[in-house]
C-alpha positions in Angstrom: -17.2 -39.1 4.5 -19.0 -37.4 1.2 -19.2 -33.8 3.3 -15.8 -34.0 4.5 -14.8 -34.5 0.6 -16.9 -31.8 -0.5 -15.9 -29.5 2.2 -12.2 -30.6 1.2 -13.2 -29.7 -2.7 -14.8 -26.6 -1.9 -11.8 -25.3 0.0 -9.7 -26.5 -3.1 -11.3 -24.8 -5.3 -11.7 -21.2 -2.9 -8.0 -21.5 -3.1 -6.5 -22.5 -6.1 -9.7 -21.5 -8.2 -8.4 -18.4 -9.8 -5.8 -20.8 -11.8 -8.3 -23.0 -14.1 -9.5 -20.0 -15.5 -6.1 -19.7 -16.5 -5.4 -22.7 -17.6 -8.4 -22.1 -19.7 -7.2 -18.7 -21.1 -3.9 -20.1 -21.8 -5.6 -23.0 -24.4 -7.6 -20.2 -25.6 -5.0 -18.0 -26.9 -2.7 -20.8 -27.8 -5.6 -21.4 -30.3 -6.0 -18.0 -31.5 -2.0 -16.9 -31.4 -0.1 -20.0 -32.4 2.8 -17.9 -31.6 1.7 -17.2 -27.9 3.7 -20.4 -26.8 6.4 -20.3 -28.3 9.9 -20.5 -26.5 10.6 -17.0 -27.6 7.7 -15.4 -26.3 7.3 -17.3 -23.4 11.2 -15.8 -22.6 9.8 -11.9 -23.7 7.1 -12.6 -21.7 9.8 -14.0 -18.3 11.4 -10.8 -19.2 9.1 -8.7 -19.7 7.7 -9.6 -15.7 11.4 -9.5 -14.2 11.1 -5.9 -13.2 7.4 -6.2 -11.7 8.1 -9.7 -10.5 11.3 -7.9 -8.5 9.7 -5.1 -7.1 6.7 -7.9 -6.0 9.2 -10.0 -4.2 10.0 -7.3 -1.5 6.0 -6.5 -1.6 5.2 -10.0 -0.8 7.3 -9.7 2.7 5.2 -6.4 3.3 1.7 -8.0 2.5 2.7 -11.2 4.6 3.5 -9.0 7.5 -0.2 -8.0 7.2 0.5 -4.4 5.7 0.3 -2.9 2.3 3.0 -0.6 0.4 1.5 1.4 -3.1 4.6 3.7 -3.0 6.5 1.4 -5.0 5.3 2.9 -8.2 6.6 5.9 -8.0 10.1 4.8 -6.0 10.6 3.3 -9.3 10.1 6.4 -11.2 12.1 8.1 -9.1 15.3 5.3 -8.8 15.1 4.9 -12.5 15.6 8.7 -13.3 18.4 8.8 -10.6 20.4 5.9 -11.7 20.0 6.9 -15.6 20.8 10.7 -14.7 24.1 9.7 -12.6 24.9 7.2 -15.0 27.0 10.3 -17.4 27.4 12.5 -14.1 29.5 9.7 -11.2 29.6 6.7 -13.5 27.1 3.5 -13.3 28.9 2.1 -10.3 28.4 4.7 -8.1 25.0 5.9 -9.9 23.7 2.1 -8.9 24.4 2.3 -5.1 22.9 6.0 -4.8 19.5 4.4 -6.2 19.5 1.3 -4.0 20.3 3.3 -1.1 17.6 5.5 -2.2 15.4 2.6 -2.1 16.2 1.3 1.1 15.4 4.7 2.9 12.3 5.2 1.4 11.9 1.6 2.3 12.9 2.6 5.8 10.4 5.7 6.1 7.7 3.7 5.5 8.3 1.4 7.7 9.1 3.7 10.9 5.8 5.8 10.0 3.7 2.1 10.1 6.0 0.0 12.5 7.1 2.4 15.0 4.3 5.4 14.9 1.6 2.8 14.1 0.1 4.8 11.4 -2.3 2.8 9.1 -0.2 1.4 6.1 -2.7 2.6 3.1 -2.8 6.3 3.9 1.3 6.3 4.8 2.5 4.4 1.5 -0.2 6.1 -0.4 1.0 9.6 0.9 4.3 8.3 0.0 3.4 7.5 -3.2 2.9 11.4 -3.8 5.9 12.1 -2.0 8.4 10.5 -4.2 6.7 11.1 -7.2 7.0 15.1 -6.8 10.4 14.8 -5.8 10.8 12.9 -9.1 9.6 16.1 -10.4 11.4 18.2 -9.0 14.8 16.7 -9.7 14.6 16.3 -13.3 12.8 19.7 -13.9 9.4 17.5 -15.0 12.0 16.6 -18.2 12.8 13.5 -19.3 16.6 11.8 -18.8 18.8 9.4 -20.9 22.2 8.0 -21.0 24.2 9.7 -23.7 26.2 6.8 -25.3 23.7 3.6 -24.2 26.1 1.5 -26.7 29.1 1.8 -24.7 28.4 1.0 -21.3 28.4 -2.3 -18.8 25.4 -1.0 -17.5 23.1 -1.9 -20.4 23.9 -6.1 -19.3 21.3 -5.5 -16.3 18.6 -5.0 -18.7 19.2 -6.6 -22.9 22.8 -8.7 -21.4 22.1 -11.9 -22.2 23.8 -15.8 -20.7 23.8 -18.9 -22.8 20.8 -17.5 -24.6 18.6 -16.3 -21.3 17.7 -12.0 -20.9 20.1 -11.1 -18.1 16.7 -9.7 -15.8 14.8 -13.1 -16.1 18.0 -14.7 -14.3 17.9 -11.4 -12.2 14.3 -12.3 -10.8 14.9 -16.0 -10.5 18.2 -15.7 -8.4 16.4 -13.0 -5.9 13.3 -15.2 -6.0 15.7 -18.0 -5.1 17.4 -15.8 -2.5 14.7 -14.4 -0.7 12.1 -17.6 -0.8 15.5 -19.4 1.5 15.3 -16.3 4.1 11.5 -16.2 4.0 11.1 -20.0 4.3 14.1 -20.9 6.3 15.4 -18.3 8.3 14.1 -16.8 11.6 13.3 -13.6 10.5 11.2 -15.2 7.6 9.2 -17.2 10.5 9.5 -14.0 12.4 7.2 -12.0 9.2 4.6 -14.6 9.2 4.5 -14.4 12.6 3.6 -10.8 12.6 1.2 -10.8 9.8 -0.7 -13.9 11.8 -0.8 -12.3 15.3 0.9 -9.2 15.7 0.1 -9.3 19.4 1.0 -12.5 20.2 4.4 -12.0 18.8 4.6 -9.0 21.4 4.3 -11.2 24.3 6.6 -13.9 22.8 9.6 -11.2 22.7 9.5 -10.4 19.1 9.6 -6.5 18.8 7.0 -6.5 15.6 8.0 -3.0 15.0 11.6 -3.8 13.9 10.1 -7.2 11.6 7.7 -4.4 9.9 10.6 -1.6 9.2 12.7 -4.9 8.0 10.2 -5.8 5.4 9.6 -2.6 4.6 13.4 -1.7 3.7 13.1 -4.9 1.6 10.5 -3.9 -0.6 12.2 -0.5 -1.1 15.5 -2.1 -2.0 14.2 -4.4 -4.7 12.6 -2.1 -6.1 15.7 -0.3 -6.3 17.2 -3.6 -8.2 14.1 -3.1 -10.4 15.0 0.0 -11.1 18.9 -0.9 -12.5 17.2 -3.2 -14.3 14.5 -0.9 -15.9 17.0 2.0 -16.6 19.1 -0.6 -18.0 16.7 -1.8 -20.8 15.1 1.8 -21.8 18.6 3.5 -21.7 16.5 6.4 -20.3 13.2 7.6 -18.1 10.2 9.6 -18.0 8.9 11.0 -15.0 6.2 8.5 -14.4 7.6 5.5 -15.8 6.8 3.7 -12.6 2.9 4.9 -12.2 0.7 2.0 -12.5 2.9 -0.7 -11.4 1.9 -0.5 -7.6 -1.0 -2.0 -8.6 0.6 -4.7 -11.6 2.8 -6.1 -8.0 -0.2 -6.1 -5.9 -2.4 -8.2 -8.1 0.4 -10.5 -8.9 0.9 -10.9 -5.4 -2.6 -11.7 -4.0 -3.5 -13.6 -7.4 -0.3 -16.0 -6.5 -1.8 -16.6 -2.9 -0.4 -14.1 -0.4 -3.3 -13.1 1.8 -4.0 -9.6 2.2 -4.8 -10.4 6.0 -1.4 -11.3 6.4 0.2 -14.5 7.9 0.3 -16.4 4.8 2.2 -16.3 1.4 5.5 -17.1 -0.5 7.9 -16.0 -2.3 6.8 -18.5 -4.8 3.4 -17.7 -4.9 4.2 -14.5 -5.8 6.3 -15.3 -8.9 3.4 -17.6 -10.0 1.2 -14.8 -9.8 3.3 -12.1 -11.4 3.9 -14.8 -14.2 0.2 -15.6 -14.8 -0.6 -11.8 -14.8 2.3 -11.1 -17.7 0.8 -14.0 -19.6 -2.6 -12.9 -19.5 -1.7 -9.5 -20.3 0.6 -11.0 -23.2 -2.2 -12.8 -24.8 -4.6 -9.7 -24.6 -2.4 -8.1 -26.8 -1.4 -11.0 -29.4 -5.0 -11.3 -29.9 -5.3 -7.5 -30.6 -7.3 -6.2 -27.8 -6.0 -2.4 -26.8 -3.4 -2.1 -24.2 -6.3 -0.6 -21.8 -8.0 -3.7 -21.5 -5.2 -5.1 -19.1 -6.4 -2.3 -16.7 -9.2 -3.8 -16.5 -8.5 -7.6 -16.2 -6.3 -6.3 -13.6 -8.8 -4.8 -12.0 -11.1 -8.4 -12.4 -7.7 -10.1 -11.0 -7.6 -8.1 -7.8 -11.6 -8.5 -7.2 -11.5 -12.7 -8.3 -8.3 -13.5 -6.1 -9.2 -11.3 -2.6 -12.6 -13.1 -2.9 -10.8 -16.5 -3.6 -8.8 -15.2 -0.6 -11.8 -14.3 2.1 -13.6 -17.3 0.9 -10.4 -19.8 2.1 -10.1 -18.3 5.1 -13.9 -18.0 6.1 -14.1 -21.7 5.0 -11.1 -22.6 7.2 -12.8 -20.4 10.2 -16.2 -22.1 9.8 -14.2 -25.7 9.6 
């Protein structure tokens, strides 16, 4: 009976682990920056995650599916420029639907390069990652864009709008979260994703065609990073070439730190806001404390290291059990 409870603690703690360290930080900080928990930070903090939280709920249907997707940085770059450059050229209507379609096909690339051509999902995404990037370049001449009158315009409620007192993008990333954690939970293509990420060739022989689940998630994660993109464009009014590089990484440790295995098969949409919510925190309390901005580089790198190991540990433990 005693093994059996430590084995149960042990596999406890391999999982969930990475979050009393948190809970640690989180008295810590509160200690040295009274103002850390205060409702008004805690909502710039909600906000501040909305657009990395967004773009990591379509990444959490790609890593469930047992695959990986680091274009997303630079899809954002490049949906932000187009949406903010359109904005003064066809009108924020129009300018909105060209970068979510925009999204979606990149999306869509990715996933008929690793779903139908079976190429490995690193070197693809990463090679896309490139791809996008330069054609960032060349469409805005490696110059900056902005929208000419940001004071006049519906398009600034997607990113400083606010309702009852809550930033516009917070309710943004809760209602997708909402929305997608109901198809992913309860629908048959969300049982379909975690069948593919769990045994890919199993799900052959039971008639699902695990190419079209894999292009599906794909175009997912390109499409709400689109979304992230209205909202980005929408809060800075404007957009550098590379205002997306870096964030590939931000939605990938906020992903596997919430839970989502990187071996696929498991995960939630919930996990992954948890995750992406803990990361902004830590990252928020770095700074009220007055450490440089470069040290969340490298507590993102620690994240990514502490949760994969949390991660492998679980699953060996559940293996060996």
């Amino acid at each position: 009976m005693e093994r059996l409870i430590g084995q149960s603690l042990q596999r406890n703690i391999a999982r969930q682990g990475i979050f009393i360290p948190f809970v640690v930080f989180l008295g810590a900080i509160a200690i040295l920056a009274p103002s850390f928990l205060t409702l008004g930070n805690i909502l710039e903090v909600m906000r501040q995650v909305s657009i990395t939280g967004v773009m990591a709920l379509g990444v959490t249907f790609v890593v469930i599916c047992g695959r990986l997707d680091l274009s997303v940085g630079s899809l954002l770059s490049l949906t932000t420029a187009l949406v903010v450059d359109l904005h003064d050229k066809i009108g924020p209507g129009p300018a909105i639907l060209v970068a979510l379609a925009v999204g979606a096909a990149a999306g869509m690339v990715n996933g008929v390069l690793v779903g139908y051509l079976r190429l490995n999902a690193l070197i693809v995404t990463l090679g896309m990652l490139s791809l996008l990037q330069g054609i960032t370049l060349i469409y805005t001449g490696g110059k900056n864009v902005g929208i000419a009158d940001p004071e006049h315009t519906w398009f600034a409620v997607f990113g400083r709008g606010y309702v009852l007192g809550v930033p516009v993008p917070i309710l943004i990333f809760i209602g997708l979260a909402a929305i997608l954690g109901l198809v992913l939970q309860r629908s048959s293509f969300g049982r379909r994703i975690f069948a593919v990420g769990g045994n890919e060739v199993a799900c052959a022989f039971s008639g699902i065609k695990p190419a079209r689940v894999i292009l599906a998630a794909y175009v997912i994660s390109g499409l709400m990073t689109g979304v992230a993109a209205l909202i980005m464009g929408s809060r800075v009014m404007g957009s550098q070439n590379d205002v997306g590089a870096g964030y590939e990484l931000r939605v990938l440790a906020g992903v596997i730190l919430g839970g989502t295995s990187l071996l696929g098969g498991s995960g939630g949409i919930f996990r992954s806001v948890i995750g992406i919510v803990i990361l902004g925190f830590i990252e928020n309390g770095l700074l009220l404390i007055g450490l440089p901005y470069y040290v969340q580089w490298l507590v993102t790198w620690a994240v990514i290291i502490a949760a994969v190991w949390s991660d492998i540990a679980a699953k060996g433990q559940r293996r060996f059990a």
